[in-house]
N, CA, C and O atoms as a GROMACS GRO file, in nm:
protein
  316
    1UNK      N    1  22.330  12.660  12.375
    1UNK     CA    2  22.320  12.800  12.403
    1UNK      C    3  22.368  12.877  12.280
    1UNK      O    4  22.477  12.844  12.233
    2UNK      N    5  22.286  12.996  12.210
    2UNK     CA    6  22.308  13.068  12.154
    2UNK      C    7  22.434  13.119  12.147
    2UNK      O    8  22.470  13.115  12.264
    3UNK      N    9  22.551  13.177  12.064
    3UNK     CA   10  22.677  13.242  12.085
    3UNK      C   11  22.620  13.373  12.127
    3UNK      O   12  22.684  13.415  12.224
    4UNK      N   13  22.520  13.457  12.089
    4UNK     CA   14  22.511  13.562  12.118
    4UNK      C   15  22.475  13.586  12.260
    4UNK      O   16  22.503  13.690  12.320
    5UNK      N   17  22.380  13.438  12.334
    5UNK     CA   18  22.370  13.442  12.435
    5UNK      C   19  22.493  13.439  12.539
    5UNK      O   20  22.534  13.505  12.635
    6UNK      N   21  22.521  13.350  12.482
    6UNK     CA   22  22.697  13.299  12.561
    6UNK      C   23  22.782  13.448  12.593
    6UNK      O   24  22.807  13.501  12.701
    7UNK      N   25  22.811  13.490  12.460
    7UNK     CA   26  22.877  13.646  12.491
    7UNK      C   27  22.839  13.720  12.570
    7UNK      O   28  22.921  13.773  12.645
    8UNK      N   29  22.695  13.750  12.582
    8UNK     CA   30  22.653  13.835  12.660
    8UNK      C   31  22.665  13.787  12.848
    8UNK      O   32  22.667  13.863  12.945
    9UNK      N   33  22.669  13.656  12.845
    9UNK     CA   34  22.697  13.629  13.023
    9UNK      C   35  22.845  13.599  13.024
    9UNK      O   36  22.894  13.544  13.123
   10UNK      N   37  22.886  13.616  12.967
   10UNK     CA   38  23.061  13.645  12.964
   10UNK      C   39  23.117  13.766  12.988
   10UNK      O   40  23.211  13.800  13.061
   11UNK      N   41  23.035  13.835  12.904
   11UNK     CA   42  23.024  14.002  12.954
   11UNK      C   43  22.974  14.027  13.081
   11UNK      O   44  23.056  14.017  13.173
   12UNK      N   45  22.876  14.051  13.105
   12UNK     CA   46  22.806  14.005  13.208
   12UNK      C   47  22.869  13.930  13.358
   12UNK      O   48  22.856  13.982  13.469
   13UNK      N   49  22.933  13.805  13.334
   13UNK     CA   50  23.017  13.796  13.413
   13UNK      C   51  23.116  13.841  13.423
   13UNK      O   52  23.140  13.843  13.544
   14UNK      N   53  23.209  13.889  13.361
   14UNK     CA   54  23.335  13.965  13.378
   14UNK      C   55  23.350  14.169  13.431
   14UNK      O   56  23.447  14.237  13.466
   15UNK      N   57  23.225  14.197  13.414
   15UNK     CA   58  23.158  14.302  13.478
   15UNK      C   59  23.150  14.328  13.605
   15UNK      O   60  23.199  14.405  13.687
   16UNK      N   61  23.038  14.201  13.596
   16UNK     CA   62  22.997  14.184  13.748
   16UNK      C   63  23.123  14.117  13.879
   16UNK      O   64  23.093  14.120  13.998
   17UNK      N   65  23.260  14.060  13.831
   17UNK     CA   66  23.304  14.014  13.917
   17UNK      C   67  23.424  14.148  13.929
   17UNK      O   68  23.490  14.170  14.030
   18UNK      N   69  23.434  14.239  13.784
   18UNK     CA   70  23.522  14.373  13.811
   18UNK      C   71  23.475  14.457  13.908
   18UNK      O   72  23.551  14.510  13.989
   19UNK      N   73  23.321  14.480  13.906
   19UNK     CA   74  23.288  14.562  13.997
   19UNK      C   75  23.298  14.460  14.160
   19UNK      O   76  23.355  14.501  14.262
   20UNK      N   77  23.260  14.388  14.153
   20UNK     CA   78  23.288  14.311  14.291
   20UNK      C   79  23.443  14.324  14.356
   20UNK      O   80  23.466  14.328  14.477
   21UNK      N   81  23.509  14.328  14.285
   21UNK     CA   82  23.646  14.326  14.308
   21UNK      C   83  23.690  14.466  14.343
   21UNK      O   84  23.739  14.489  14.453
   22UNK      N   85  23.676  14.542  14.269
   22UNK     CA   86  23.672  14.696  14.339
   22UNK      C   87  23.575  14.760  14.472
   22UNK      O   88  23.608  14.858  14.538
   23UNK      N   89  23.465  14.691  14.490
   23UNK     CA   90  23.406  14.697  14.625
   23UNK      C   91  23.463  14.638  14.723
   23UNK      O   92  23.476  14.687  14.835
   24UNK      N   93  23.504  14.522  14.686
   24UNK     CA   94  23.639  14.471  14.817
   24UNK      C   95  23.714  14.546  14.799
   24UNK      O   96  23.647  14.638  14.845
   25UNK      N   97  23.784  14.582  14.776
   25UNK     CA   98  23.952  14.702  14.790
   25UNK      C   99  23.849  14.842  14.815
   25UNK      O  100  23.922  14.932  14.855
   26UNK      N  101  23.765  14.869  14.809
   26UNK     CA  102  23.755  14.990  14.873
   26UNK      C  103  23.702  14.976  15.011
   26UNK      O  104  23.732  15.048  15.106
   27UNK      N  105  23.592  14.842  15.011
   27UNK     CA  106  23.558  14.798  15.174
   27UNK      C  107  23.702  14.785  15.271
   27UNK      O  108  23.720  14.816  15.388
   28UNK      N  109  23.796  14.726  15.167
   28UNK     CA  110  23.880  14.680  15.287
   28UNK      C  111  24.006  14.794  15.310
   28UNK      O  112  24.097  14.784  15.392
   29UNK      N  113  23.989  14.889  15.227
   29UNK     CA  114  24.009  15.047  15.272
   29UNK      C  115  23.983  15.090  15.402
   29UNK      O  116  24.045  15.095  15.508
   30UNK      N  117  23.846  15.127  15.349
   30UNK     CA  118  23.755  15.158  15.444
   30UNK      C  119  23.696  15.136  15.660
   30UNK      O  120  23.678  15.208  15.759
   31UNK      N  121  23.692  14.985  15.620
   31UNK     CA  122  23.657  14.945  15.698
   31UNK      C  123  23.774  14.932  15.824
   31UNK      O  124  23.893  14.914  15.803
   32UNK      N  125  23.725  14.944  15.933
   32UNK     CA  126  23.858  14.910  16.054
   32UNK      C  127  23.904  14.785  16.033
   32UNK      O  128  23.836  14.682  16.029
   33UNK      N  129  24.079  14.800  16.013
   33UNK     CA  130  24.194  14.897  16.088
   33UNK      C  131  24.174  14.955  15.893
   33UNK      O  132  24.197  14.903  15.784
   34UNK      N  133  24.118  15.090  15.943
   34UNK     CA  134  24.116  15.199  15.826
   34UNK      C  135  24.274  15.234  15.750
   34UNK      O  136  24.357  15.300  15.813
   35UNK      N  137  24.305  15.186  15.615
   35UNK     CA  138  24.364  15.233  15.533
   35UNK      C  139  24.474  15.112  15.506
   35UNK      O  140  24.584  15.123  15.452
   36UNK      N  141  24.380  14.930  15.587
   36UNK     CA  142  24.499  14.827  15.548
   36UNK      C  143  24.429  14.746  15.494
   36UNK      O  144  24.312  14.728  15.526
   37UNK      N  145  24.498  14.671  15.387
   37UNK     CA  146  24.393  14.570  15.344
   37UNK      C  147  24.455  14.451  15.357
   37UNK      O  148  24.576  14.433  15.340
   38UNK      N  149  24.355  14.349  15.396
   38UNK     CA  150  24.411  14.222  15.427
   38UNK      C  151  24.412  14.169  15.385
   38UNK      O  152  24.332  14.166  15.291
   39UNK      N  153  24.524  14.038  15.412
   39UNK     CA  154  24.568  13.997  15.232
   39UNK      C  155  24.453  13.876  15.206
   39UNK      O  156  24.479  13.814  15.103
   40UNK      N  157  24.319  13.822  15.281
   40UNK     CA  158  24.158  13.782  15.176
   40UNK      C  159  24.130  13.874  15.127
   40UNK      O  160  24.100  13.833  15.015
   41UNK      N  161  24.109  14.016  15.126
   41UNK     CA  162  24.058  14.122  15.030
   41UNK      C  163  24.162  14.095  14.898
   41UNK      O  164  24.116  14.077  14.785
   42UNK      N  165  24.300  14.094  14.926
   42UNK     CA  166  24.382  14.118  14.783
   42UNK      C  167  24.364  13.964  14.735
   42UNK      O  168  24.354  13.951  14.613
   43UNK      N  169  24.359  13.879  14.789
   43UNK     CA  170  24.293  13.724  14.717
   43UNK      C  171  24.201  13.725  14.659
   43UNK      O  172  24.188  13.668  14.550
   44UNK      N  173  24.124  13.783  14.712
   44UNK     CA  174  24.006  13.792  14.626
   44UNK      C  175  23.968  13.900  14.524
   44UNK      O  176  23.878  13.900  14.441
   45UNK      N  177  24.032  13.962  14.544
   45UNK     CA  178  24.053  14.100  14.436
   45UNK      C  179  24.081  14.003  14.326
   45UNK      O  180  24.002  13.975  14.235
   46UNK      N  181  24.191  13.958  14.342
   46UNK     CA  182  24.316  13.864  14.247
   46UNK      C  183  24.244  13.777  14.141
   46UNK      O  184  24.244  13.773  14.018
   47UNK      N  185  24.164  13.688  14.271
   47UNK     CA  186  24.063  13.592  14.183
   47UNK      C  187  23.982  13.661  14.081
   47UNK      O  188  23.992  13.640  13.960
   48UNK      N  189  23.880  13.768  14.152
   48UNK     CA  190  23.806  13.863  14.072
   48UNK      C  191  23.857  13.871  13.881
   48UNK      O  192  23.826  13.832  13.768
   49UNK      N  193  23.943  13.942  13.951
   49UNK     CA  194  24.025  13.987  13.834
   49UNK      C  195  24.098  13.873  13.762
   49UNK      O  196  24.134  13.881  13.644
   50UNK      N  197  24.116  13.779  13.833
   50UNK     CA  198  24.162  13.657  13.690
   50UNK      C  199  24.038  13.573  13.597
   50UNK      O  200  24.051  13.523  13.486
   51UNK      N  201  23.959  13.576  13.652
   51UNK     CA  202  23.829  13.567  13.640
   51UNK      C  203  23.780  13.655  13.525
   51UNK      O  204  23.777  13.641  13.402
   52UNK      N  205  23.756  13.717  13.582
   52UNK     CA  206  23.738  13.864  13.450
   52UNK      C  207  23.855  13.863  13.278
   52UNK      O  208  23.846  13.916  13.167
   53UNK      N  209  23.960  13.764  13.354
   53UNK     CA  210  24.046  13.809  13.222
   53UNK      C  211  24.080  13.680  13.132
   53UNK      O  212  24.141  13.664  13.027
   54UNK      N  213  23.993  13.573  13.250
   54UNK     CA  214  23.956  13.398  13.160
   54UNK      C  215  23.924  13.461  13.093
   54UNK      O  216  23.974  13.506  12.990
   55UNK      N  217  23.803  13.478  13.159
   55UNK     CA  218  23.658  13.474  13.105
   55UNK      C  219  23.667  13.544  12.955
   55UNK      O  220  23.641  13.477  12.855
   56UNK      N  221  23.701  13.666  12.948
   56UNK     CA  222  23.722  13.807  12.830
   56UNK      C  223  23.839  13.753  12.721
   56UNK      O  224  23.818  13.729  12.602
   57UNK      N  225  23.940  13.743  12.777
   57UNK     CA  226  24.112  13.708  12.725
   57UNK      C  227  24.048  13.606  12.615
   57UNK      O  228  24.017  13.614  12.496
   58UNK      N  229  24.044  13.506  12.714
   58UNK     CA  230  24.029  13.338  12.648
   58UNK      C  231  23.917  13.362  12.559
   58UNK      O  232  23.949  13.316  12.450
   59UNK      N  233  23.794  13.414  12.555
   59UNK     CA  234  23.710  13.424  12.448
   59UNK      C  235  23.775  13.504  12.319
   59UNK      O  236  23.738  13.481  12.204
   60UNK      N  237  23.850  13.574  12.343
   60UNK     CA  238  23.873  13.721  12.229
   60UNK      C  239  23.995  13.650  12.168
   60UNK      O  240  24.030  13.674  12.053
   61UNK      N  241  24.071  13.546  12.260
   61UNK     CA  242  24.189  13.497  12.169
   61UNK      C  243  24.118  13.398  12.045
   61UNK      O  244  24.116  13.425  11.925
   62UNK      N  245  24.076  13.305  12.097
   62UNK     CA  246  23.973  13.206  12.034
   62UNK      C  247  23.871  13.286  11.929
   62UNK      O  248  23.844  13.235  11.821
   63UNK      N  249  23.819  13.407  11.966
   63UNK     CA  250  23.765  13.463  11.814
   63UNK      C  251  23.862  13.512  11.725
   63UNK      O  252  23.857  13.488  11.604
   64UNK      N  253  23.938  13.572  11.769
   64UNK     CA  254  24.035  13.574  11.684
   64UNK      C  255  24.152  13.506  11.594
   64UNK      O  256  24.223  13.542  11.500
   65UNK      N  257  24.136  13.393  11.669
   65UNK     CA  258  24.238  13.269  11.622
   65UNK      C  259  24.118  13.210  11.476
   65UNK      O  260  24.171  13.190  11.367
   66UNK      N  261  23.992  13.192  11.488
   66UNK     CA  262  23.908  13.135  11.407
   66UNK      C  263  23.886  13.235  11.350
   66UNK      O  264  23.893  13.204  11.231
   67UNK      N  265  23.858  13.355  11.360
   67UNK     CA  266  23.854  13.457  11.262
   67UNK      C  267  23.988  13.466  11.158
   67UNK      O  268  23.978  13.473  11.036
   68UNK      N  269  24.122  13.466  11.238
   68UNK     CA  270  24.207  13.439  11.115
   68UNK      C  271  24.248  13.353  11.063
   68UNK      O  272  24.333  13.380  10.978
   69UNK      N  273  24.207  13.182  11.087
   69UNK     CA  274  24.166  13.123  10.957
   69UNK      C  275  24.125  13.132  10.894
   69UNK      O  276  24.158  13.123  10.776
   70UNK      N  277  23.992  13.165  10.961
   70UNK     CA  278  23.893  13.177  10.813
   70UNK      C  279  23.941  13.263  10.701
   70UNK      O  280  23.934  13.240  10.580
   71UNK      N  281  24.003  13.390  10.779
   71UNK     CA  282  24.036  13.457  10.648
   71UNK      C  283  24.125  13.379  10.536
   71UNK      O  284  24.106  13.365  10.416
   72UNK      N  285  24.246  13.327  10.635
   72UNK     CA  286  24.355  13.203  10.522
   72UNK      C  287  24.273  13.105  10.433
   72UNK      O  288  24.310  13.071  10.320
   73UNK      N  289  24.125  13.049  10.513
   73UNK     CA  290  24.110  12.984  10.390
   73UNK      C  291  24.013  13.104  10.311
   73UNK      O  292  23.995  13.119  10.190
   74UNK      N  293  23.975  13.159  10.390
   74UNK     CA  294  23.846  13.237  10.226
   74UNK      C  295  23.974  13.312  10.096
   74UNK      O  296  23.940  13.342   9.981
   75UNK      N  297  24.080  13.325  10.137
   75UNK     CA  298  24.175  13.437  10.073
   75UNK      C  299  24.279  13.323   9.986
   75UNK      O  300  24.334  13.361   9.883
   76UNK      N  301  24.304  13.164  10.046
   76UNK     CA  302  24.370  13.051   9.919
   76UNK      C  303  24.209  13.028   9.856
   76UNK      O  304  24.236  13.000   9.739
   77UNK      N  305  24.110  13.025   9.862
   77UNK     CA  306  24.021  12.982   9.742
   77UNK      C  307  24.034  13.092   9.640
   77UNK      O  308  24.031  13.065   9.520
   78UNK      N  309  24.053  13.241   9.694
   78UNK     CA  310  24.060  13.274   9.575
   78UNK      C  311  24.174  13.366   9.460
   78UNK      O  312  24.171  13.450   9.371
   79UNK      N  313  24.302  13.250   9.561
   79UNK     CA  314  24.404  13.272   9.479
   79UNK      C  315  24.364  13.207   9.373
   79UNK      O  316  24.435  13.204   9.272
   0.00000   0.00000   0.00000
């Protein structure tokens, strides 16, 4: 798989499970007994959202960890 492809359903997934996660907490607002949420809505909120912050976190640390090697080595070649 392409990286550019990869990024984009990473995005993509971490989107799609933020907005999912905010439709539960407002369904379970919403819905009777109006204004309680039960604690599978906040589980799954939870998941949602850890999900979303693998997915995003763990990619952006990892570009960044290889992005600042590279700089260490491109910057000792031309000490």
């Amino acid at each position: 798989m392409k990286q550019e492809t990869r990024d984009r359903v990473i995005v993509g997934v971490g989107v799609a499970s933020f907005i999912v996660g905010v439709v539960l907490t407002f369904l379970g607002l919403f819905l009777p007994p109006q204004g309680v949420i039960d604690n599978t809505v906040l589980v799954a909120v939870g998941q949602f959202l850890t999900l979303t912050a693998a997915a995003l976190g763990v990619k952006e640390y990892v570009d960044g960890s290889i992005t600042r090697a590279r700089m260490k080595l491109g910057g000792a070649e031309h000490e």
